[in-house]
ChimeraX commands (.cxc) that place a marker at each C-alpha (Angstrom):
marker #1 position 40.27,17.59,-67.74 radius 0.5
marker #1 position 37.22,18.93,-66.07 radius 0.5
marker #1 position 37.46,21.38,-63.21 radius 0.5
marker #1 position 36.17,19.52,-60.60 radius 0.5
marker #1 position 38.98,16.64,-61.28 radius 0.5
marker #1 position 41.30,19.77,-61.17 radius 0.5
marker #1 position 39.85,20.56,-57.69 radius 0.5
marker #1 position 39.76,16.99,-56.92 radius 0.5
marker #1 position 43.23,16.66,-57.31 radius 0.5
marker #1 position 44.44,19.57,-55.49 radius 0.5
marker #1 position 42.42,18.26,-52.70 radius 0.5
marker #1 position 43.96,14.94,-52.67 radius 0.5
marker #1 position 47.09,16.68,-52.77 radius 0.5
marker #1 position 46.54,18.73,-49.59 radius 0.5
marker #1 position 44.97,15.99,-47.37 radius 0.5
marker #1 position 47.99,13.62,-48.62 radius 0.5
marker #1 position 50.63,16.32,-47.31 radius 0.5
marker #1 position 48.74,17.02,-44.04 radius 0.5
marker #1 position 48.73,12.66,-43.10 radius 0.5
marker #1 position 47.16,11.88,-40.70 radius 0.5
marker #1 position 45.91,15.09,-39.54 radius 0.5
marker #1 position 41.72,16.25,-40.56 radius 0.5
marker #1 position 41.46,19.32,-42.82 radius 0.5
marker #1 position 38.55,21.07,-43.81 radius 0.5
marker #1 position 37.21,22.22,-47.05 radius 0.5
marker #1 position 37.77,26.03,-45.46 radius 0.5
marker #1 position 40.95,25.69,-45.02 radius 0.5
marker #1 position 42.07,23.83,-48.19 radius 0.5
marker #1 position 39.73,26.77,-50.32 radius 0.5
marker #1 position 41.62,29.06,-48.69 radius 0.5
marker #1 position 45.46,27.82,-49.28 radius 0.5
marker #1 position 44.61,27.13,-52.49 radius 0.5
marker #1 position 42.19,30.32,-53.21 radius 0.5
marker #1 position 39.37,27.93,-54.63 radius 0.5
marker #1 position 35.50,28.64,-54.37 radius 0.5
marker #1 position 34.59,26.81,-50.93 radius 0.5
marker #1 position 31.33,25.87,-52.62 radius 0.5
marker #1 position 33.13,23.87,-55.31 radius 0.5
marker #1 position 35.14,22.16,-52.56 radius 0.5
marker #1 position 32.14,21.28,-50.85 radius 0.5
marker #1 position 30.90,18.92,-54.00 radius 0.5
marker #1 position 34.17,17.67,-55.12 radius 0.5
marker #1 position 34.78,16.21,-51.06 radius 0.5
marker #1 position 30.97,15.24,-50.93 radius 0.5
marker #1 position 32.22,13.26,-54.92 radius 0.5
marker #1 position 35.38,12.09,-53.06 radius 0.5
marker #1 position 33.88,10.84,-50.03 radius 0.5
marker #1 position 31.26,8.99,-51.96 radius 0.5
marker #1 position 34.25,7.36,-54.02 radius 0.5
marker #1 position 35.24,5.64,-50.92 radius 0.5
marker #1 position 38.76,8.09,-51.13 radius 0.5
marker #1 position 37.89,10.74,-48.10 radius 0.5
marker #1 position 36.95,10.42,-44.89 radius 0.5
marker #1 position 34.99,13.28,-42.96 radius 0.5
marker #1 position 34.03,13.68,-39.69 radius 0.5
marker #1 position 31.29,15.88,-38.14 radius 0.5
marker #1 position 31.61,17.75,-35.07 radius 0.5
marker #1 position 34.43,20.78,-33.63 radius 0.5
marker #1 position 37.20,18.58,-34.49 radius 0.5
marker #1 position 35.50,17.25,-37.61 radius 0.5
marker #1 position 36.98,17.47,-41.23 radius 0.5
marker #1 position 38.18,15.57,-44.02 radius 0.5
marker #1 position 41.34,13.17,-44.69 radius 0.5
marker #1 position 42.42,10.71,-46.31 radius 0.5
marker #1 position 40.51,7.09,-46.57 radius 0.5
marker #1 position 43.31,4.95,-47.87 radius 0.5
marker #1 position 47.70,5.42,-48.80 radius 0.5
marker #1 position 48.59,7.77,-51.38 radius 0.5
marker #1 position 49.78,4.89,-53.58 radius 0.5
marker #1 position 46.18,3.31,-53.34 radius 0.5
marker #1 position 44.72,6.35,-55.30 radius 0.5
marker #1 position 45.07,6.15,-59.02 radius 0.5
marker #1 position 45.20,9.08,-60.99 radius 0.5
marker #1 position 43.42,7.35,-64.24 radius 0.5
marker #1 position 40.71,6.15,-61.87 radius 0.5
marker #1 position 40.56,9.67,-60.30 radius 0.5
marker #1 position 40.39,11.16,-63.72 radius 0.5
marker #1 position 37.60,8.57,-64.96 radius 0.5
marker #1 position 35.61,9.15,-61.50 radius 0.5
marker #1 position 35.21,12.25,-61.48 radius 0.5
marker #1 position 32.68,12.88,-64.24 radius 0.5
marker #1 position 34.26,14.05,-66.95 radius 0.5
marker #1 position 33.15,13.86,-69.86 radius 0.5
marker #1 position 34.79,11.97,-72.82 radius 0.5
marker #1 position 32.09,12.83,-75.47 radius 0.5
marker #1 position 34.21,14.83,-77.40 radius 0.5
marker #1 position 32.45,14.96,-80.43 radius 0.5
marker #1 position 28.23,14.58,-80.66 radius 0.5
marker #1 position 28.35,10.23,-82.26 radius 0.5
marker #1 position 30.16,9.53,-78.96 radius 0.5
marker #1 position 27.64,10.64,-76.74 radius 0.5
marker #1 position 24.74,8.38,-75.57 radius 0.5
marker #1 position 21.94,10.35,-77.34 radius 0.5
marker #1 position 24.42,10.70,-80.37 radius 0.5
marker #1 position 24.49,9.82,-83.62 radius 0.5
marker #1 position 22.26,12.65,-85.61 radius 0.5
marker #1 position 26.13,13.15,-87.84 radius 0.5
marker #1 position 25.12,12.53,-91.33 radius 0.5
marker #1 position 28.63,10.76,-91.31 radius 0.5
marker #1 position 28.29,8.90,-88.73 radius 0.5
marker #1 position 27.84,5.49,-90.94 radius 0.5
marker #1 position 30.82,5.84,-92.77 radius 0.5
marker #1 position 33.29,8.60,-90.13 radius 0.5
marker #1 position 36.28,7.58,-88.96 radius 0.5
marker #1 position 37.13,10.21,-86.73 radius 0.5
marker #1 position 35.49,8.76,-83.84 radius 0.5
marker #1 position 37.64,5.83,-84.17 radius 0.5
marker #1 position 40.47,8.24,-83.95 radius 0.5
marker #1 position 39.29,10.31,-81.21 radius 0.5
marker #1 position 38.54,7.36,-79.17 radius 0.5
marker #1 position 42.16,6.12,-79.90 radius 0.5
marker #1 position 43.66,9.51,-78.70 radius 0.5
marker #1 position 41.26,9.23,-75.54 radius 0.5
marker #1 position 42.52,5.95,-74.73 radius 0.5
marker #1 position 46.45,7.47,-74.85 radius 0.5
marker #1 position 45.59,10.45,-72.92 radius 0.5
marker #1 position 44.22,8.26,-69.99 radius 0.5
marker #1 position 46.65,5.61,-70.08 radius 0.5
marker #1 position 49.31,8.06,-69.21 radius 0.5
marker #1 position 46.83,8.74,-66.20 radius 0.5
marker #1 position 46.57,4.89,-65.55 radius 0.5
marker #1 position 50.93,5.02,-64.88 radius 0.5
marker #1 position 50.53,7.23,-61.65 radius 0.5
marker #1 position 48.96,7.28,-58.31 radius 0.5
marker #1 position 48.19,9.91,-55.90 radius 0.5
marker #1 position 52.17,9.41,-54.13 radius 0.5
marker #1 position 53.93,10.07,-57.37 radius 0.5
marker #1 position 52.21,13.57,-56.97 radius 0.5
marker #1 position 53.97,14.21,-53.58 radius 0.5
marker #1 position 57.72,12.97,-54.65 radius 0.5
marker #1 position 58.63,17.07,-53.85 radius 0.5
marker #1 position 56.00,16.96,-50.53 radius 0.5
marker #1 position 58.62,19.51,-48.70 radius 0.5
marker #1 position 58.21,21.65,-51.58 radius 0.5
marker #1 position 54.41,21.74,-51.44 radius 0.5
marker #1 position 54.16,21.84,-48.15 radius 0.5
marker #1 position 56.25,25.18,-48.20 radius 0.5
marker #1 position 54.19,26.37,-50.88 radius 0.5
marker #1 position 51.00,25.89,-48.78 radius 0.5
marker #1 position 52.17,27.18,-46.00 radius 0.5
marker #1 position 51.45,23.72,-44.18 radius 0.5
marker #1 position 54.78,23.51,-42.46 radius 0.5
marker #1 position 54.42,26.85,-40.63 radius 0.5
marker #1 position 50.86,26.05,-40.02 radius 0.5
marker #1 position 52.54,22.50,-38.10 radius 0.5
marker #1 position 54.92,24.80,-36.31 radius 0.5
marker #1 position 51.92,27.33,-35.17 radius 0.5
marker #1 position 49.84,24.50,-33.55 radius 0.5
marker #1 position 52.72,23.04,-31.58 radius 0.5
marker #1 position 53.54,26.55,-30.43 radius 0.5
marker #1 position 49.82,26.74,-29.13 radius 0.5
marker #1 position 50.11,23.80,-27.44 radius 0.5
marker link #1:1,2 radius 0.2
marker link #1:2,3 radius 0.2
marker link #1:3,4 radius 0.2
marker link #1:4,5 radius 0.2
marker link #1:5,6 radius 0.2
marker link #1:6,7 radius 0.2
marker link #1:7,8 radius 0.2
marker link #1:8,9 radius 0.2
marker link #1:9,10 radius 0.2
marker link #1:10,11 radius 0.2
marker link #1:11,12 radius 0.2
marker link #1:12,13 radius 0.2
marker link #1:13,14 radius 0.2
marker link #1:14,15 radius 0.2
marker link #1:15,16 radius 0.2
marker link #1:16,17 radius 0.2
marker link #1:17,18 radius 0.2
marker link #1:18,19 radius 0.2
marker link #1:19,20 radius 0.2
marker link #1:20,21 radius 0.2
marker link #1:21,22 radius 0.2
marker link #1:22,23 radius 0.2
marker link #1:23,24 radius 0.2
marker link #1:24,25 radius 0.2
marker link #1:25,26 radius 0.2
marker link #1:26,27 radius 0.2
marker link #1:27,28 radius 0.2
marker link #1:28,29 radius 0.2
marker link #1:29,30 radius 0.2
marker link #1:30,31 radius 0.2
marker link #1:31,32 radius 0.2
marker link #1:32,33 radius 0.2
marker link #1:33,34 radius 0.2
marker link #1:34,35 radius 0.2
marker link #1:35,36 radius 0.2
marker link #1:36,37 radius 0.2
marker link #1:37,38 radius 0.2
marker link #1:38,39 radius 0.2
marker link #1:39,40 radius 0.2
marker link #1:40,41 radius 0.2
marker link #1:41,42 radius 0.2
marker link #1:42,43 radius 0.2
marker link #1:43,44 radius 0.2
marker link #1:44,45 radius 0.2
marker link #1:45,46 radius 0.2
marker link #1:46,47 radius 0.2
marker link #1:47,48 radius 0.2
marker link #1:48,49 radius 0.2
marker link #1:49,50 radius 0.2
marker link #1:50,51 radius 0.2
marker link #1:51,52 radius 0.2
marker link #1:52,53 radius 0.2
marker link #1:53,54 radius 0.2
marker link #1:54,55 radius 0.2
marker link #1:55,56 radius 0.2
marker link #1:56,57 radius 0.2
marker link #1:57,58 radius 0.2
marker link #1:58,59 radius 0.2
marker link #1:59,60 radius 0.2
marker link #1:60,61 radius 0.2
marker link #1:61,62 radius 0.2
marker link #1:62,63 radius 0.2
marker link #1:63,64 radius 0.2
marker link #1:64,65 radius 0.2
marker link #1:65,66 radius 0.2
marker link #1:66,67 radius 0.2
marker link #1:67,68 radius 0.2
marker link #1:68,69 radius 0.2
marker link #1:69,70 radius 0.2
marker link #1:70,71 radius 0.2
marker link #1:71,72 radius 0.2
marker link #1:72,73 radius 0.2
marker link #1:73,74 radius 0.2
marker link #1:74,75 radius 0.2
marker link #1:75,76 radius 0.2
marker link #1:76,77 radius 0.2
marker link #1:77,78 radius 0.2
marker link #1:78,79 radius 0.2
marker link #1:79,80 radius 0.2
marker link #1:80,81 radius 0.2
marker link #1:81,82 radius 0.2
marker link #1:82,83 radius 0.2
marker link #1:83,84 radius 0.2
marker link #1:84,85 radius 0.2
marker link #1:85,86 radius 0.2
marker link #1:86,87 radius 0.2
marker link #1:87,88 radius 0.2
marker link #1:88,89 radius 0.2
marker link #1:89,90 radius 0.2
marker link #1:90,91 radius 0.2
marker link #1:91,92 radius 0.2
marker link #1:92,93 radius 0.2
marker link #1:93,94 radius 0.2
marker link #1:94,95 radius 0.2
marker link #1:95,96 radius 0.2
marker link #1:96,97 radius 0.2
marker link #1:97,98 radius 0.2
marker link #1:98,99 radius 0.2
marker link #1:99,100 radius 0.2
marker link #1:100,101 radius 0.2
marker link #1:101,102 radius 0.2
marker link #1:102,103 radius 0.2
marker link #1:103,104 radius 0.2
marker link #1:104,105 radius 0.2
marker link #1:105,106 radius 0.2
marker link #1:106,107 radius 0.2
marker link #1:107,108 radius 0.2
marker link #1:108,109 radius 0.2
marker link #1:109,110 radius 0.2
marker link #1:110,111 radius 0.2
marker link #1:111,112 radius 0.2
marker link #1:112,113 radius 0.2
marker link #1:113,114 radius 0.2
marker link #1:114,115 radius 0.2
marker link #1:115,116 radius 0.2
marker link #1:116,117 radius 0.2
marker link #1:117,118 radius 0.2
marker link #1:118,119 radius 0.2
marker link #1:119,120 radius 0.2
marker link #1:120,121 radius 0.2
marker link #1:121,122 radius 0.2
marker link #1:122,123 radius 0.2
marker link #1:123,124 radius 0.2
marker link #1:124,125 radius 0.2
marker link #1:125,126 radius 0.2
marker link #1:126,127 radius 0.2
marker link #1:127,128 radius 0.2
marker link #1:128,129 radius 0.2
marker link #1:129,130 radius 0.2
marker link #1:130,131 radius 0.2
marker link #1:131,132 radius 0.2
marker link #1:132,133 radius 0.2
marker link #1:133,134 radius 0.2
marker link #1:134,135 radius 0.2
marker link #1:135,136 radius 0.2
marker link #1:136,137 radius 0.2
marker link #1:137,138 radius 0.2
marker link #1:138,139 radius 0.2
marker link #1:139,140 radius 0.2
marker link #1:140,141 radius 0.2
marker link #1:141,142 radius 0.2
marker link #1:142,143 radius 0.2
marker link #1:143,144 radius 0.2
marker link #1:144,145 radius 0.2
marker link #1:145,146 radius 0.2
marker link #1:146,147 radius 0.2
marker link #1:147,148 radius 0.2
marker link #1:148,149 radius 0.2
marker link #1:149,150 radius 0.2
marker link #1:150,151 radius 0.2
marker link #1:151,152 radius 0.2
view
């Protein structure tokens, strides 16, 4: 898994736990002590994928664009990038193998590629929050709640 479908992820994660409520890529690089620059490409990648919302302005940020259980993690996975050209005959400009007429291991790499994101394909982005009280705790998201309705 790339890093940016690692970030991706996390992100997901966050804005899922905070609802309704807009976030920003500050303050989700900072809970989760992630390069804000990163953050800035994966929510631009997200966004553009139709699975973040932002908003400009003061009160601007980023949430969610559709339910938890909308997001799929296989999709998420496939989306983001990656790439699946594990060895040099499976990528587009491949094919300079000497054995690449009579190999077999791309059959069996593409077979093991296929398992890996099919366990992917079984989950969404809700069967990552199924301990949401925990996270929240983790990322401090629950006191942060309890701060702004202090202020107000």
């Amino acid at each position: 898994m790339s890093l940016q479908t690692d970030y991706a992820l996390r992100m997901l994660i966050y804005l899922a736990l905070r609802k309704e409520e807009s976030s920003t890529v500050s303050e989700v690089a900072a809970r989760y002590g992630l390069s804000h620059n990163h953050l800035l490409k994966v929510a631009l990648h997200l966004k553009n994928l139709g699975l973040v919302k932002t908003t400009r302005g003061r009160s601007g940020g980023i949430r969610l664009a559709c339910e938890p259980q909308q997001i799929g993690i296989g999709m998420l996975v496939r989306s983001m990038g990656s790439d699946f050209a594990l060895v040099e005959c499976m990528k587009a400009d491949g094919g300079a193998c000497i054995l690449t007429p009579a190999c077999r291991l791309k059959t069996i790499i593409c077979e093991a590629l296929d398992a890996y994101l099919s366990v992917f394909d079984k989950y969404t982005l809700a069967d990552l929050l199924t301990n949401a009280n925990d996270l929240r705790t983790i990322l401090g998201i629950d006191q942060e709640t309890a701060a702004e309705q202090s202020a107000a």
